[in-house]
PDB file with one MODEL, atoms N, CA, C and O in Angstrom:
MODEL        1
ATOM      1  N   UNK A   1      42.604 -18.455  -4.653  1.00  0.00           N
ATOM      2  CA  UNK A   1      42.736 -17.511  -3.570  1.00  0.00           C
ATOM      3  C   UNK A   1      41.841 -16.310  -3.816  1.00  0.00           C
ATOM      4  O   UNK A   1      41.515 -15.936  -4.943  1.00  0.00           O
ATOM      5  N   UNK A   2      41.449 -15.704  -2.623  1.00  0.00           N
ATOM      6  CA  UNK A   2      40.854 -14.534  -3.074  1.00  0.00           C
ATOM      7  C   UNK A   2      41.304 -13.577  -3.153  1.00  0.00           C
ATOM      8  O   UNK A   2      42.248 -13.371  -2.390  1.00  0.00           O
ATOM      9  N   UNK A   3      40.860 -12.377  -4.183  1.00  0.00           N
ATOM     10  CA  UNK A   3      41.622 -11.388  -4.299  1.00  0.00           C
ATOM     11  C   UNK A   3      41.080 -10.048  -3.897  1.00  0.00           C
ATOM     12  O   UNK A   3      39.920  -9.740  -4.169  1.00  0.00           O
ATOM     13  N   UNK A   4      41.624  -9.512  -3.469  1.00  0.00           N
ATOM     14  CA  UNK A   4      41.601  -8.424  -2.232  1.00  0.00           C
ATOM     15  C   UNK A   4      41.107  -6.931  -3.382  1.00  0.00           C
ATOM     16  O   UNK A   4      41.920  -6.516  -4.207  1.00  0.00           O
ATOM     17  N   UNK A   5      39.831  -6.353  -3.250  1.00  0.00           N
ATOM     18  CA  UNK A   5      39.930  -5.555  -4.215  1.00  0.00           C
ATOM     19  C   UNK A   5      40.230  -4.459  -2.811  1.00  0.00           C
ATOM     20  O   UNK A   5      40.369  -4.616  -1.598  1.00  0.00           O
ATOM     21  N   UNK A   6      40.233  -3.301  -3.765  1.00  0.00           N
ATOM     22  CA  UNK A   6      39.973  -1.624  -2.872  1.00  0.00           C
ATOM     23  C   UNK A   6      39.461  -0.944  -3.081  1.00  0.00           C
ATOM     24  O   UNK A   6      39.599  -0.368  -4.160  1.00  0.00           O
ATOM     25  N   UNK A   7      38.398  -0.521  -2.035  1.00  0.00           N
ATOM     26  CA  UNK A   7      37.028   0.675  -2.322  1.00  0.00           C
ATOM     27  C   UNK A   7      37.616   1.737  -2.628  1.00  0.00           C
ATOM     28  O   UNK A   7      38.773   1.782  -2.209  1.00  0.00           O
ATOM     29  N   UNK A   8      37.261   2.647  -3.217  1.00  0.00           N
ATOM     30  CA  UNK A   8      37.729   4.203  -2.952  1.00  0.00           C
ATOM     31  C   UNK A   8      36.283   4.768  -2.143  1.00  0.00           C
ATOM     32  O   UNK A   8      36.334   5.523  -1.172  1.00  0.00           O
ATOM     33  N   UNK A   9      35.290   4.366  -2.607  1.00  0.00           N
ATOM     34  CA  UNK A   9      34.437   5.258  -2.318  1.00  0.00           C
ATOM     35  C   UNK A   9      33.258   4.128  -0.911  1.00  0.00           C
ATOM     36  O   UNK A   9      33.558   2.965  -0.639  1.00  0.00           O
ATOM     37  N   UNK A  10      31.885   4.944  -0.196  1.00  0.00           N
ATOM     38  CA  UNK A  10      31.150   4.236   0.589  1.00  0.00           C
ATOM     39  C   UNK A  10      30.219   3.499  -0.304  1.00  0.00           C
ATOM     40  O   UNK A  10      30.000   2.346   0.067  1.00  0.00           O
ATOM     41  N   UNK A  11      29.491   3.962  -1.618  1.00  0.00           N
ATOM     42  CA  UNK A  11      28.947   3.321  -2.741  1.00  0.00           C
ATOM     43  C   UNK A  11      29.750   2.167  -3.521  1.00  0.00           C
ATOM     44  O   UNK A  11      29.117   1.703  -4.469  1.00  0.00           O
ATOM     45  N   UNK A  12      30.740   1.738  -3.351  1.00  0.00           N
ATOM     46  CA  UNK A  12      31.755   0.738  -3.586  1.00  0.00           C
ATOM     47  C   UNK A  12      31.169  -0.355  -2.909  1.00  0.00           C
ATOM     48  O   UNK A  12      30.511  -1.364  -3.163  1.00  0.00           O
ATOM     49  N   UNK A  13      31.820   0.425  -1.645  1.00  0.00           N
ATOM     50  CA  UNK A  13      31.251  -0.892  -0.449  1.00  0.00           C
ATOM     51  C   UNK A  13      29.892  -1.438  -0.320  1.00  0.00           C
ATOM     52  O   UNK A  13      29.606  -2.612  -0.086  1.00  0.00           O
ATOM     53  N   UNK A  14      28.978  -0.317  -0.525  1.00  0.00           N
ATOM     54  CA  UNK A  14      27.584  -0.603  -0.469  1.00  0.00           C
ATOM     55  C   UNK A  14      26.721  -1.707  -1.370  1.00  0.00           C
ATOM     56  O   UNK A  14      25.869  -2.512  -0.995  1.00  0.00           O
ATOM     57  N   UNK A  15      27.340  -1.405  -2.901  1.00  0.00           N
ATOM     58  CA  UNK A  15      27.438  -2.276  -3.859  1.00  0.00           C
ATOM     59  C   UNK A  15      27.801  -4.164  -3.561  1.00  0.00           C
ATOM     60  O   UNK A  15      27.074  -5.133  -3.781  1.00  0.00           O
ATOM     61  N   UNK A  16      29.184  -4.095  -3.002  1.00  0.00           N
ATOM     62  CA  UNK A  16      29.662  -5.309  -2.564  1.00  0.00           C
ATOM     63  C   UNK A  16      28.971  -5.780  -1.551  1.00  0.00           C
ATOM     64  O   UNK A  16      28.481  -6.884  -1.786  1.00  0.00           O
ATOM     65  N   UNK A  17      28.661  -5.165  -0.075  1.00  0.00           N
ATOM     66  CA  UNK A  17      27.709  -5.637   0.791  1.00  0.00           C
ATOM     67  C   UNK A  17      26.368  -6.115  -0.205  1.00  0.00           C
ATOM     68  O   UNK A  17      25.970  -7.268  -0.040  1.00  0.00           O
ATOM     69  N   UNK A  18      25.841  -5.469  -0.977  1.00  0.00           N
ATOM     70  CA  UNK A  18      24.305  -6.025  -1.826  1.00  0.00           C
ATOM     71  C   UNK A  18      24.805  -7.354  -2.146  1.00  0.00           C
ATOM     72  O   UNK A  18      24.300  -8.324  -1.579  1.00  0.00           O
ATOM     73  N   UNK A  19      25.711  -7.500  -2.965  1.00  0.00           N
ATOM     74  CA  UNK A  19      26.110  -8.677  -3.823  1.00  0.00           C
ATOM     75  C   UNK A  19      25.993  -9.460  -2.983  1.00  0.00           C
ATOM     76  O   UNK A  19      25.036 -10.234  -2.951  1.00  0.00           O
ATOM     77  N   UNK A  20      27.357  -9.442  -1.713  1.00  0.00           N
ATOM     78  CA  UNK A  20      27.202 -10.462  -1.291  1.00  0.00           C
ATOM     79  C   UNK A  20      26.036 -10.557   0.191  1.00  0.00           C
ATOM     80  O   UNK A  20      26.339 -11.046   1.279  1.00  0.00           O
ATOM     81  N   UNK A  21      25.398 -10.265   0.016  1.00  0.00           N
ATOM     82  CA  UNK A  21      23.739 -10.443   0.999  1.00  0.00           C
ATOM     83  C   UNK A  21      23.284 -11.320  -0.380  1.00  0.00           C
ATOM     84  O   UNK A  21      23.264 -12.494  -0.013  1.00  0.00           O
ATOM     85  N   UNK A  22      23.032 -11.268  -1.344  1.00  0.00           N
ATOM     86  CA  UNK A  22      22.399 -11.753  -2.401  1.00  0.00           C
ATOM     87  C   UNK A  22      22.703 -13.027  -2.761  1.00  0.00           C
ATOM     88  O   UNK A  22      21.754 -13.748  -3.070  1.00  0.00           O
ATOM     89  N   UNK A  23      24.178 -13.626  -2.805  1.00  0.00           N
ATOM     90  CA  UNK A  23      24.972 -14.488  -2.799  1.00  0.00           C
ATOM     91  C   UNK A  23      24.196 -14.944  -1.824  1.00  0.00           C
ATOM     92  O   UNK A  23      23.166 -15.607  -1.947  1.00  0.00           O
ATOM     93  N   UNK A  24      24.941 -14.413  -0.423  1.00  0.00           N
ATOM     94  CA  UNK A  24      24.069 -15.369   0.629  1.00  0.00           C
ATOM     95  C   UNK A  24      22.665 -15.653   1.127  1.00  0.00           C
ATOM     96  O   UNK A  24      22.195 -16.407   1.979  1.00  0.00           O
ATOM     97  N   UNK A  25      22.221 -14.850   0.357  1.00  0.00           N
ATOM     98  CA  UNK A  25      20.527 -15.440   0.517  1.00  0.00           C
ATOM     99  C   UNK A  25      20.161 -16.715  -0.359  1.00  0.00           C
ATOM    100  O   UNK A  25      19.421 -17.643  -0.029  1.00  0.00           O
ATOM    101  N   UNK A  26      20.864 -16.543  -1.578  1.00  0.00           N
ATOM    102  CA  UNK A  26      20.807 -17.945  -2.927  1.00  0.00           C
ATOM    103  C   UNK A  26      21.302 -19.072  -2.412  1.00  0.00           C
ATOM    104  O   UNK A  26      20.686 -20.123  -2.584  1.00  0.00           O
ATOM    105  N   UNK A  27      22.716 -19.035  -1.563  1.00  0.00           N
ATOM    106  CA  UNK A  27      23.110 -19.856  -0.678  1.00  0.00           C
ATOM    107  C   UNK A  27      22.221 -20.496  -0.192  1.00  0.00           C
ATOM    108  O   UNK A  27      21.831 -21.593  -0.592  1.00  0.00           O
ATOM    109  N   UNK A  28      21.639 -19.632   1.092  1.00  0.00           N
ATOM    110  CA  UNK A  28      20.717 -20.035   2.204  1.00  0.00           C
ATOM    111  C   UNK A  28      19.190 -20.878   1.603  1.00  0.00           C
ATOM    112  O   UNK A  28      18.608 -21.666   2.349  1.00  0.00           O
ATOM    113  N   UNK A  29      18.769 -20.636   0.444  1.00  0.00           N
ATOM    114  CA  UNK A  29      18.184 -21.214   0.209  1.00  0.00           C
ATOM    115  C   UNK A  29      18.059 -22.537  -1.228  1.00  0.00           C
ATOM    116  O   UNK A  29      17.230 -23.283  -1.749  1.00  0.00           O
ATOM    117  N   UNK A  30      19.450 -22.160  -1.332  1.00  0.00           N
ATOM    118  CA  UNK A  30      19.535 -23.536  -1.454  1.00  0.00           C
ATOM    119  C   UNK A  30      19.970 -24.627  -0.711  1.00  0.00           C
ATOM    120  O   UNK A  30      19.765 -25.819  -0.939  1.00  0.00           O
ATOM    121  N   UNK A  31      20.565 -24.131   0.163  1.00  0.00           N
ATOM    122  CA  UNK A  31      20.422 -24.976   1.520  1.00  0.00           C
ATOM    123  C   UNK A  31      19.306 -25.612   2.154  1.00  0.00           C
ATOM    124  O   UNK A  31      19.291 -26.828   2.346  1.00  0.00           O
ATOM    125  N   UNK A  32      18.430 -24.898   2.467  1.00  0.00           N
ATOM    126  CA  UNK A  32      17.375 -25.483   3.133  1.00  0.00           C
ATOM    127  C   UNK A  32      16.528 -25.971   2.131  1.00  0.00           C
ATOM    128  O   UNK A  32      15.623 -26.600   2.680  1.00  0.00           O
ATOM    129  N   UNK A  33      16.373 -25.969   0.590  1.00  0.00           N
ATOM    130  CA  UNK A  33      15.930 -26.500  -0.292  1.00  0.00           C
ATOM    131  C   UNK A  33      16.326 -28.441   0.060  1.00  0.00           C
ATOM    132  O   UNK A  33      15.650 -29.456   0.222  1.00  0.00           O
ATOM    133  N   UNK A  34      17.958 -28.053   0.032  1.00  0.00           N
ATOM    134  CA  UNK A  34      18.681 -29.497  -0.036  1.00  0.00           C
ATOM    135  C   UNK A  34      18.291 -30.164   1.364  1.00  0.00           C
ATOM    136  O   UNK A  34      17.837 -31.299   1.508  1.00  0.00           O
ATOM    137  N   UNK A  35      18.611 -29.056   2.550  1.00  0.00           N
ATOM    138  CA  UNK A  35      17.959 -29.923   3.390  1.00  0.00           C
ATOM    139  C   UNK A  35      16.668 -30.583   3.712  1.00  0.00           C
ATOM    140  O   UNK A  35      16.526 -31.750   4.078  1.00  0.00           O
ATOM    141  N   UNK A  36      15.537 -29.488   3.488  1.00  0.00           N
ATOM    142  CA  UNK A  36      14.127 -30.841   3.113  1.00  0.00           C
ATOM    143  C   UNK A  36      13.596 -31.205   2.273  1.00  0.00           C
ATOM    144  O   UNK A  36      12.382 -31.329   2.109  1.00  0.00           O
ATOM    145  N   UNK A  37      14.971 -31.575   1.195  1.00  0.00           N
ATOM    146  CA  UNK A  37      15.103 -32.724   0.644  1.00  0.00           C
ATOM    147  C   UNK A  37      15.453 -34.165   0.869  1.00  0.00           C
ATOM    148  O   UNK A  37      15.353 -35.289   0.377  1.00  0.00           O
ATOM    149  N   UNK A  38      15.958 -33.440   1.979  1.00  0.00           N
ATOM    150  CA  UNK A  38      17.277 -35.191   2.774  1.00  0.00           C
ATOM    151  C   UNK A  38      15.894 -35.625   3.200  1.00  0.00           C
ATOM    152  O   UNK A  38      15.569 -36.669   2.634  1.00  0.00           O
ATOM    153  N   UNK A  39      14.896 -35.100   4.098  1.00  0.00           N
ATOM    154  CA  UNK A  39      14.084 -35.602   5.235  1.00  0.00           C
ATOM    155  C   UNK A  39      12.270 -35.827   4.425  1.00  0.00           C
ATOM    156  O   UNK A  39      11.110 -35.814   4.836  1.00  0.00           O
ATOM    157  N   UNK A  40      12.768 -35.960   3.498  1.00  0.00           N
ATOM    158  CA  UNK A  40      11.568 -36.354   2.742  1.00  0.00           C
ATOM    159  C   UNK A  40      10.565 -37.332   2.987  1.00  0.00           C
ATOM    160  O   UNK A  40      10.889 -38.232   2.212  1.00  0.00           O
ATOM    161  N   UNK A  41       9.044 -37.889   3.887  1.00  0.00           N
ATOM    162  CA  UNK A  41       8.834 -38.655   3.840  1.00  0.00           C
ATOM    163  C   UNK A  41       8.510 -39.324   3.010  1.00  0.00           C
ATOM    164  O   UNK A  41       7.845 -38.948   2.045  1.00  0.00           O
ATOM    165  N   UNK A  42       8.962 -40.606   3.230  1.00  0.00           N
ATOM    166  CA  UNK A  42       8.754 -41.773   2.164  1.00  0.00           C
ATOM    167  C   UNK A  42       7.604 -42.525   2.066  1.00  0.00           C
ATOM    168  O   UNK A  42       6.958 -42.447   3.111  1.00  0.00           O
ATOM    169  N   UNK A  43       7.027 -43.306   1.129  1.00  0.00           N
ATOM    170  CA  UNK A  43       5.867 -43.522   0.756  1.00  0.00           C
ATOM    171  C   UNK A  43       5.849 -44.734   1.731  1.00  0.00           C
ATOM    172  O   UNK A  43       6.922 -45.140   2.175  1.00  0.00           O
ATOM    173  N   UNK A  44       4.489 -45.428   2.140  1.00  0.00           N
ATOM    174  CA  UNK A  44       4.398 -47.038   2.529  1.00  0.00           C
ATOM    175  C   UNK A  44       5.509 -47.751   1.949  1.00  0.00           C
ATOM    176  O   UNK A  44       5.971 -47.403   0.862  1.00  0.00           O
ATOM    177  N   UNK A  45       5.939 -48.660   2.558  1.00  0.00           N
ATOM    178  CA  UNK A  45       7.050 -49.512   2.103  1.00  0.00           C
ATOM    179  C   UNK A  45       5.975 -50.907   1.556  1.00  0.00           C
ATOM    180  O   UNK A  45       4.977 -51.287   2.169  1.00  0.00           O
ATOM    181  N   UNK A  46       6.314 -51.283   0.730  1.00  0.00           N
ATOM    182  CA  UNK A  46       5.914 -52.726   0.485  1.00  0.00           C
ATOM    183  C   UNK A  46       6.087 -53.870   1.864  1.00  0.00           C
ATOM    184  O   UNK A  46       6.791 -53.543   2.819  1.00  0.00           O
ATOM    185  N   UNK A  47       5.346 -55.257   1.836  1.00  0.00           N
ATOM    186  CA  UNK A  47       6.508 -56.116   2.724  1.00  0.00           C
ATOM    187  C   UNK A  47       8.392 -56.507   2.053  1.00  0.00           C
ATOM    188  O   UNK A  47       9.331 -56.665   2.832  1.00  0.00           O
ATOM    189  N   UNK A  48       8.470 -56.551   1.185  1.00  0.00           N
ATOM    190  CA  UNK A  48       9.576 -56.902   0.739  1.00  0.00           C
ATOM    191  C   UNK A  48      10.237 -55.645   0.364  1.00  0.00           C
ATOM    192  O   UNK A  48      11.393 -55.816  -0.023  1.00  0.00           O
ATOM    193  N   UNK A  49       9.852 -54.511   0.371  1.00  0.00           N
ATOM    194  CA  UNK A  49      10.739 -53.258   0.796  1.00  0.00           C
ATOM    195  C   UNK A  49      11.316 -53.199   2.173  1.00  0.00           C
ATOM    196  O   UNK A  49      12.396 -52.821   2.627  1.00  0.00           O
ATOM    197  N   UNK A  50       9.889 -53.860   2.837  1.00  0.00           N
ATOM    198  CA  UNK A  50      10.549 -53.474   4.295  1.00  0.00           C
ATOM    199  C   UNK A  50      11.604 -54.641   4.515  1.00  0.00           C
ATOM    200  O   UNK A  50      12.806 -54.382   4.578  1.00  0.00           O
ATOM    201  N   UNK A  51      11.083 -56.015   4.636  1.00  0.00           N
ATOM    202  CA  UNK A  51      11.947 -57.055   4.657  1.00  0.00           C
ATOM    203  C   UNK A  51      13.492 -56.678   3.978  1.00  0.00           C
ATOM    204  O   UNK A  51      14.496 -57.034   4.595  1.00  0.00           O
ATOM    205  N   UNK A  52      13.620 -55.915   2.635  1.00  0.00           N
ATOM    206  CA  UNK A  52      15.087 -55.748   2.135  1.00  0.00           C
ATOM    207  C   UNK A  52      15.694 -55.121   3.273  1.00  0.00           C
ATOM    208  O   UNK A  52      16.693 -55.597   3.813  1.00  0.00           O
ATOM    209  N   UNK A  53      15.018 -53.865   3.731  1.00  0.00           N
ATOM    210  CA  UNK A  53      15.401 -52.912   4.505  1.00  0.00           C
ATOM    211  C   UNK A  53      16.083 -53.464   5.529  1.00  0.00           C
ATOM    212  O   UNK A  53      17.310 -53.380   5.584  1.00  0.00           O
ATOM    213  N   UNK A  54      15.446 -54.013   6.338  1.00  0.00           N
ATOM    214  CA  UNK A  54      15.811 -54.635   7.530  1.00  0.00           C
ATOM    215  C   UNK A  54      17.115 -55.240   7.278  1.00  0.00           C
ATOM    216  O   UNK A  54      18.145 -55.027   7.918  1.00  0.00           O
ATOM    217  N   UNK A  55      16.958 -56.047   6.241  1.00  0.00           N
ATOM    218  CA  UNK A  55      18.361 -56.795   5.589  1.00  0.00           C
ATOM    219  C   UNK A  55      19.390 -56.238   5.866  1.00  0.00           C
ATOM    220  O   UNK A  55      20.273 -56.476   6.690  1.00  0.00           O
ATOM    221  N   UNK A  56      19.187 -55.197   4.870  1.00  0.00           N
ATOM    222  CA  UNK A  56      20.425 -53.768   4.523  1.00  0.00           C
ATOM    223  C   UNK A  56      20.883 -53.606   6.162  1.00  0.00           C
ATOM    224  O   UNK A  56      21.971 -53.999   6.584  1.00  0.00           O
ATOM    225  N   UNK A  57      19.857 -52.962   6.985  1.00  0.00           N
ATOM    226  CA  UNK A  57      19.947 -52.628   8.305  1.00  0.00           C
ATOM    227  C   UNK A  57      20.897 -53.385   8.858  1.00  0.00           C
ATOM    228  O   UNK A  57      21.998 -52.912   9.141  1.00  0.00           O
ATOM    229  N   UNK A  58      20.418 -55.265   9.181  1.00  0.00           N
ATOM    230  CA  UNK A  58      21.140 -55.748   9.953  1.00  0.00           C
ATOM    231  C   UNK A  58      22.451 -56.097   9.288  1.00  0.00           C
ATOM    232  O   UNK A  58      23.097 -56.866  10.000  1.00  0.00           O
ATOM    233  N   UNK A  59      23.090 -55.768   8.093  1.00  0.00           N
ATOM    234  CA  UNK A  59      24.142 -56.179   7.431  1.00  0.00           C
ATOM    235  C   UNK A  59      24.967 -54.758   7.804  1.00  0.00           C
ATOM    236  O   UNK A  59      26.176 -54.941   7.940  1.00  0.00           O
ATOM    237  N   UNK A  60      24.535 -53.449   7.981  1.00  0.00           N
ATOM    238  CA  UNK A  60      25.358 -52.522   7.785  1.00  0.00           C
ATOM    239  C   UNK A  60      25.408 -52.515   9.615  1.00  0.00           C
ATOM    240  O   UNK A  60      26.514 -52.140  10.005  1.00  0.00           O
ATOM    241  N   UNK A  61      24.462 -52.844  10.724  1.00  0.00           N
ATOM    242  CA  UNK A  61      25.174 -53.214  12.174  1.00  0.00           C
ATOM    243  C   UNK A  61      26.153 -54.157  12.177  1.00  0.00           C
ATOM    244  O   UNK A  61      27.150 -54.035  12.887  1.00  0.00           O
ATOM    245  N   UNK A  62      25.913 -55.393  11.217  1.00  0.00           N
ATOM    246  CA  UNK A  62      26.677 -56.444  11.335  1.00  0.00           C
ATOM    247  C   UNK A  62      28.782 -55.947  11.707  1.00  0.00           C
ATOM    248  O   UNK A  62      29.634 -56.087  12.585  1.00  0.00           O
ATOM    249  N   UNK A  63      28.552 -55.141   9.828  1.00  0.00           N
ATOM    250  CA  UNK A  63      29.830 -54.699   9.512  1.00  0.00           C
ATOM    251  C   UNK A  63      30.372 -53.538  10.322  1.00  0.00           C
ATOM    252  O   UNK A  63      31.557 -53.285  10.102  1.00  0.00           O
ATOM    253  N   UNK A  64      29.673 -52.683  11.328  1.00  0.00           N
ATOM    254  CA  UNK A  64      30.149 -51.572  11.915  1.00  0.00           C
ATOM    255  C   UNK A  64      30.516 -52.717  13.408  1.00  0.00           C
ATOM    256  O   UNK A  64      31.495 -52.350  14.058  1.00  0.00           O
ATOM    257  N   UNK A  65      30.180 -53.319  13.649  1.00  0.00           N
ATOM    258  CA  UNK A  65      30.559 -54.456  14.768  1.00  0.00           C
ATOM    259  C   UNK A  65      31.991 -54.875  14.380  1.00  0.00           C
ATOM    260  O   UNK A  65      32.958 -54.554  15.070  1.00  0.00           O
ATOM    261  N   UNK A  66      32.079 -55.512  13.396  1.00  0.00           N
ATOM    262  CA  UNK A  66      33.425 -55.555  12.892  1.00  0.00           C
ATOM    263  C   UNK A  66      34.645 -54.929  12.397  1.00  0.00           C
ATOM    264  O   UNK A  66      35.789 -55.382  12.346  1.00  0.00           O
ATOM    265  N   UNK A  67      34.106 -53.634  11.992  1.00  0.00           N
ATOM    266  CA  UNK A  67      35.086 -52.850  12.128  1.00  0.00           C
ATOM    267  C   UNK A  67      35.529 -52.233  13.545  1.00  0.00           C
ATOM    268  O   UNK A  67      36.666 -51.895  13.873  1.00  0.00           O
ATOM    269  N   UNK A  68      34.585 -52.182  14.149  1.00  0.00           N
ATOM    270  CA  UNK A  68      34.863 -51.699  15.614  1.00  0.00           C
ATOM    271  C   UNK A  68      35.679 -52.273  16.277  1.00  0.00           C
ATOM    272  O   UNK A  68      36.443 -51.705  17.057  1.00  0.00           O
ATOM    273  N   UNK A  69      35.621 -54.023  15.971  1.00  0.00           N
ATOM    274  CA  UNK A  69      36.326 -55.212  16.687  1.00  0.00           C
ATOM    275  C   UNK A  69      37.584 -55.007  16.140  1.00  0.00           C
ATOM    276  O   UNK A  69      38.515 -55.175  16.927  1.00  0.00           O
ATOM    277  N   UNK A  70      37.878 -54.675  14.950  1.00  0.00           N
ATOM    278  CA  UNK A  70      38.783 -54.928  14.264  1.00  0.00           C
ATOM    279  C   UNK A  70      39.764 -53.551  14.898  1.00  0.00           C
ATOM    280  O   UNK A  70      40.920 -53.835  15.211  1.00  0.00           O
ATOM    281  N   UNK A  71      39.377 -52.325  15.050  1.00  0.00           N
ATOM    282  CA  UNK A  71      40.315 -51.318  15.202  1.00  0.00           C
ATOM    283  C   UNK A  71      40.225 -51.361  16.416  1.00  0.00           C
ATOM    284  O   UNK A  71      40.893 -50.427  16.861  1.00  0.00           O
ATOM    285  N   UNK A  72      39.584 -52.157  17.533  1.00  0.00           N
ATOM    286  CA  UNK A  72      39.771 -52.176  18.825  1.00  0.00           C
ATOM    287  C   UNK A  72      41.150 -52.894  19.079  1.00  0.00           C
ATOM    288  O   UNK A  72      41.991 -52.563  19.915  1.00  0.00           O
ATOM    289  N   UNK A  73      41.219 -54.062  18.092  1.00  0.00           N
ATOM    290  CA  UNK A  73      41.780 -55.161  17.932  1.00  0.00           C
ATOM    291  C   UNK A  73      43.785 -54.548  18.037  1.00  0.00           C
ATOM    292  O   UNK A  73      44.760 -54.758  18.759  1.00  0.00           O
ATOM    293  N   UNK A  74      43.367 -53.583  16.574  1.00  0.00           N
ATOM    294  CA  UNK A  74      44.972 -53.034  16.163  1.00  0.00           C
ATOM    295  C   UNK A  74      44.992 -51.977  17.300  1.00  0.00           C
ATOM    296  O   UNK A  74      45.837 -52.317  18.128  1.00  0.00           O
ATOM    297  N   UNK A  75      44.404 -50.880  17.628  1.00  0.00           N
ATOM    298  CA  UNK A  75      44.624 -49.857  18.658  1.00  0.00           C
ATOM    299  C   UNK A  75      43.899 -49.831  19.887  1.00  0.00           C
ATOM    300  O   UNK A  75      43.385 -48.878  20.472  1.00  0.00           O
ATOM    301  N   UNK A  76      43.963 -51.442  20.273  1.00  0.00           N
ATOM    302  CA  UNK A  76      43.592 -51.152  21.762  1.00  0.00           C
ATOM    303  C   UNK A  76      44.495 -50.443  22.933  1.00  0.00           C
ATOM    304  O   UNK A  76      44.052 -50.624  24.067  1.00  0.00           O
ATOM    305  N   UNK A  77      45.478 -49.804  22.849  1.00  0.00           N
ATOM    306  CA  UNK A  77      45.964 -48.729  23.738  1.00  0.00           C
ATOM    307  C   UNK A  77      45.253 -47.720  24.029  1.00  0.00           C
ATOM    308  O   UNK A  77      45.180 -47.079  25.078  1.00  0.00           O
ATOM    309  N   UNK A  78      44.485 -47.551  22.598  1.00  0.00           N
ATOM    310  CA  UNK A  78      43.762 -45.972  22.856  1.00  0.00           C
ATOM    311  C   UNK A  78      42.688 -46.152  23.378  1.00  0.00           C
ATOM    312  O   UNK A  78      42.064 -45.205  23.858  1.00  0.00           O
ATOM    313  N   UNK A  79      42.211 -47.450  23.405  1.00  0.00           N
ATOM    314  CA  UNK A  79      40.606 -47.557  24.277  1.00  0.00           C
ATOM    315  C   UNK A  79      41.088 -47.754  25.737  1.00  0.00           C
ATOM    316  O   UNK A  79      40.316 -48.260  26.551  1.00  0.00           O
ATOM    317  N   UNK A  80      42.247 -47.400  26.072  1.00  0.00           N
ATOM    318  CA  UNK A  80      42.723 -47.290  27.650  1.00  0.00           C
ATOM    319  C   UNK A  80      43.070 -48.902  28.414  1.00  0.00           C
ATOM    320  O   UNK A  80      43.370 -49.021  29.601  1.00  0.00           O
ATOM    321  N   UNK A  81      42.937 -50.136  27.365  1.00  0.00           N
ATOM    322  CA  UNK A  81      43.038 -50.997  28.055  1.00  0.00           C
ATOM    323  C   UNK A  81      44.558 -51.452  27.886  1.00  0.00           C
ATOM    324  O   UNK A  81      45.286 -50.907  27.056  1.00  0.00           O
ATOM    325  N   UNK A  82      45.081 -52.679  28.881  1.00  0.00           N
ATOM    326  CA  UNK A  82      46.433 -52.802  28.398  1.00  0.00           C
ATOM    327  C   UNK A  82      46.734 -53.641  27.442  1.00  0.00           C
ATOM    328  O   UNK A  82      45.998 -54.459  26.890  1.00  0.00           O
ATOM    329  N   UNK A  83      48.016 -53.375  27.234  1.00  0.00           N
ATOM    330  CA  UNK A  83      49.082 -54.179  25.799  1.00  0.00           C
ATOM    331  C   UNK A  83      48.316 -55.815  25.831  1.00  0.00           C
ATOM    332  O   UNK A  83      48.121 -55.930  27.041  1.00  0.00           O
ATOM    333  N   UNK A  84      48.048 -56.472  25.505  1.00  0.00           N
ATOM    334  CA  UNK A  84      47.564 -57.750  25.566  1.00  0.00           C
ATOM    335  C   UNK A  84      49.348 -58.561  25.120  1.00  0.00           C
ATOM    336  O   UNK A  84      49.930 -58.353  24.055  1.00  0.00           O
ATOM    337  N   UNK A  85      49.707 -59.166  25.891  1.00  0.00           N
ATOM    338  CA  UNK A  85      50.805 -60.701  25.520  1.00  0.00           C
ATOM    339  C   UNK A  85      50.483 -61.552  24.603  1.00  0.00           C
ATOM    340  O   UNK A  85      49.553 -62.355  24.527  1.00  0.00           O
ATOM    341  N   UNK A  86      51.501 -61.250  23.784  1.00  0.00           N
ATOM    342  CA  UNK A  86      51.574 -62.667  22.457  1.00  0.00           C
ATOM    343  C   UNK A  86      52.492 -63.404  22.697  1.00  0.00           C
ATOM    344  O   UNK A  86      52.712 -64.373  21.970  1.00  0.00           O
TER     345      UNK A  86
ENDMDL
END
C-alpha cells in the first residue's frame, strides 16, 4: 500500500513533484524502448522459415476455430441463439 507522507513546507512538494516527473520520464522511456522492440523488423525469412511459419499460422487458425466451436457449443445462449433439444 502506499503510504501517505505530509509536506510541511512548498520545497517538500517541489522535491516530490521532481522525483516523481523523473520516475515518470524513466518509465516513459522504457516504454517506448520496449515498444520498438515488439515491432522490430525481421530479417528475410528463409523458404523453410517461411514454410514453418505458415504452418504455425494455419495450426494456431486451426485451434482458435475450435475453441470458438467449442464455447459456442457450451454457451450458445449468449451468442443469442436458442436452447438446442437433446
Amino acid at each position: 500500500m502506499a503510504v501517505k507522507k505530509t509536506y510541511r513546507n512548498l520545497e517538500e512538494i517541489r522535491e516530490r513533484k521532481l522525483q516523481l516527473a523523473e520516475e515518470l520520464n524513466r518509465d516513459t522511456a522504457k516504454m517506448n524502448m520496449l515498444w520498438n522492440k515488439t515491432f522490430v523488423k525481421r530479417e528475410d525469412a528463409t523458404k523453410g522459415e517461411y514454410v514453418t511459419s505458415m504452418i504455425n499460422n494455419g495450426i494456431m487458425a486451426f485451434d482458435a476455430f475450435m475453441l470458438f466451436r467449442k464455447l459456442k457449443r457450451n454457451y450458445n445462449s449468449l451468442f443469442g441463439s436458442k436452447k438446442r433439444k437433446r
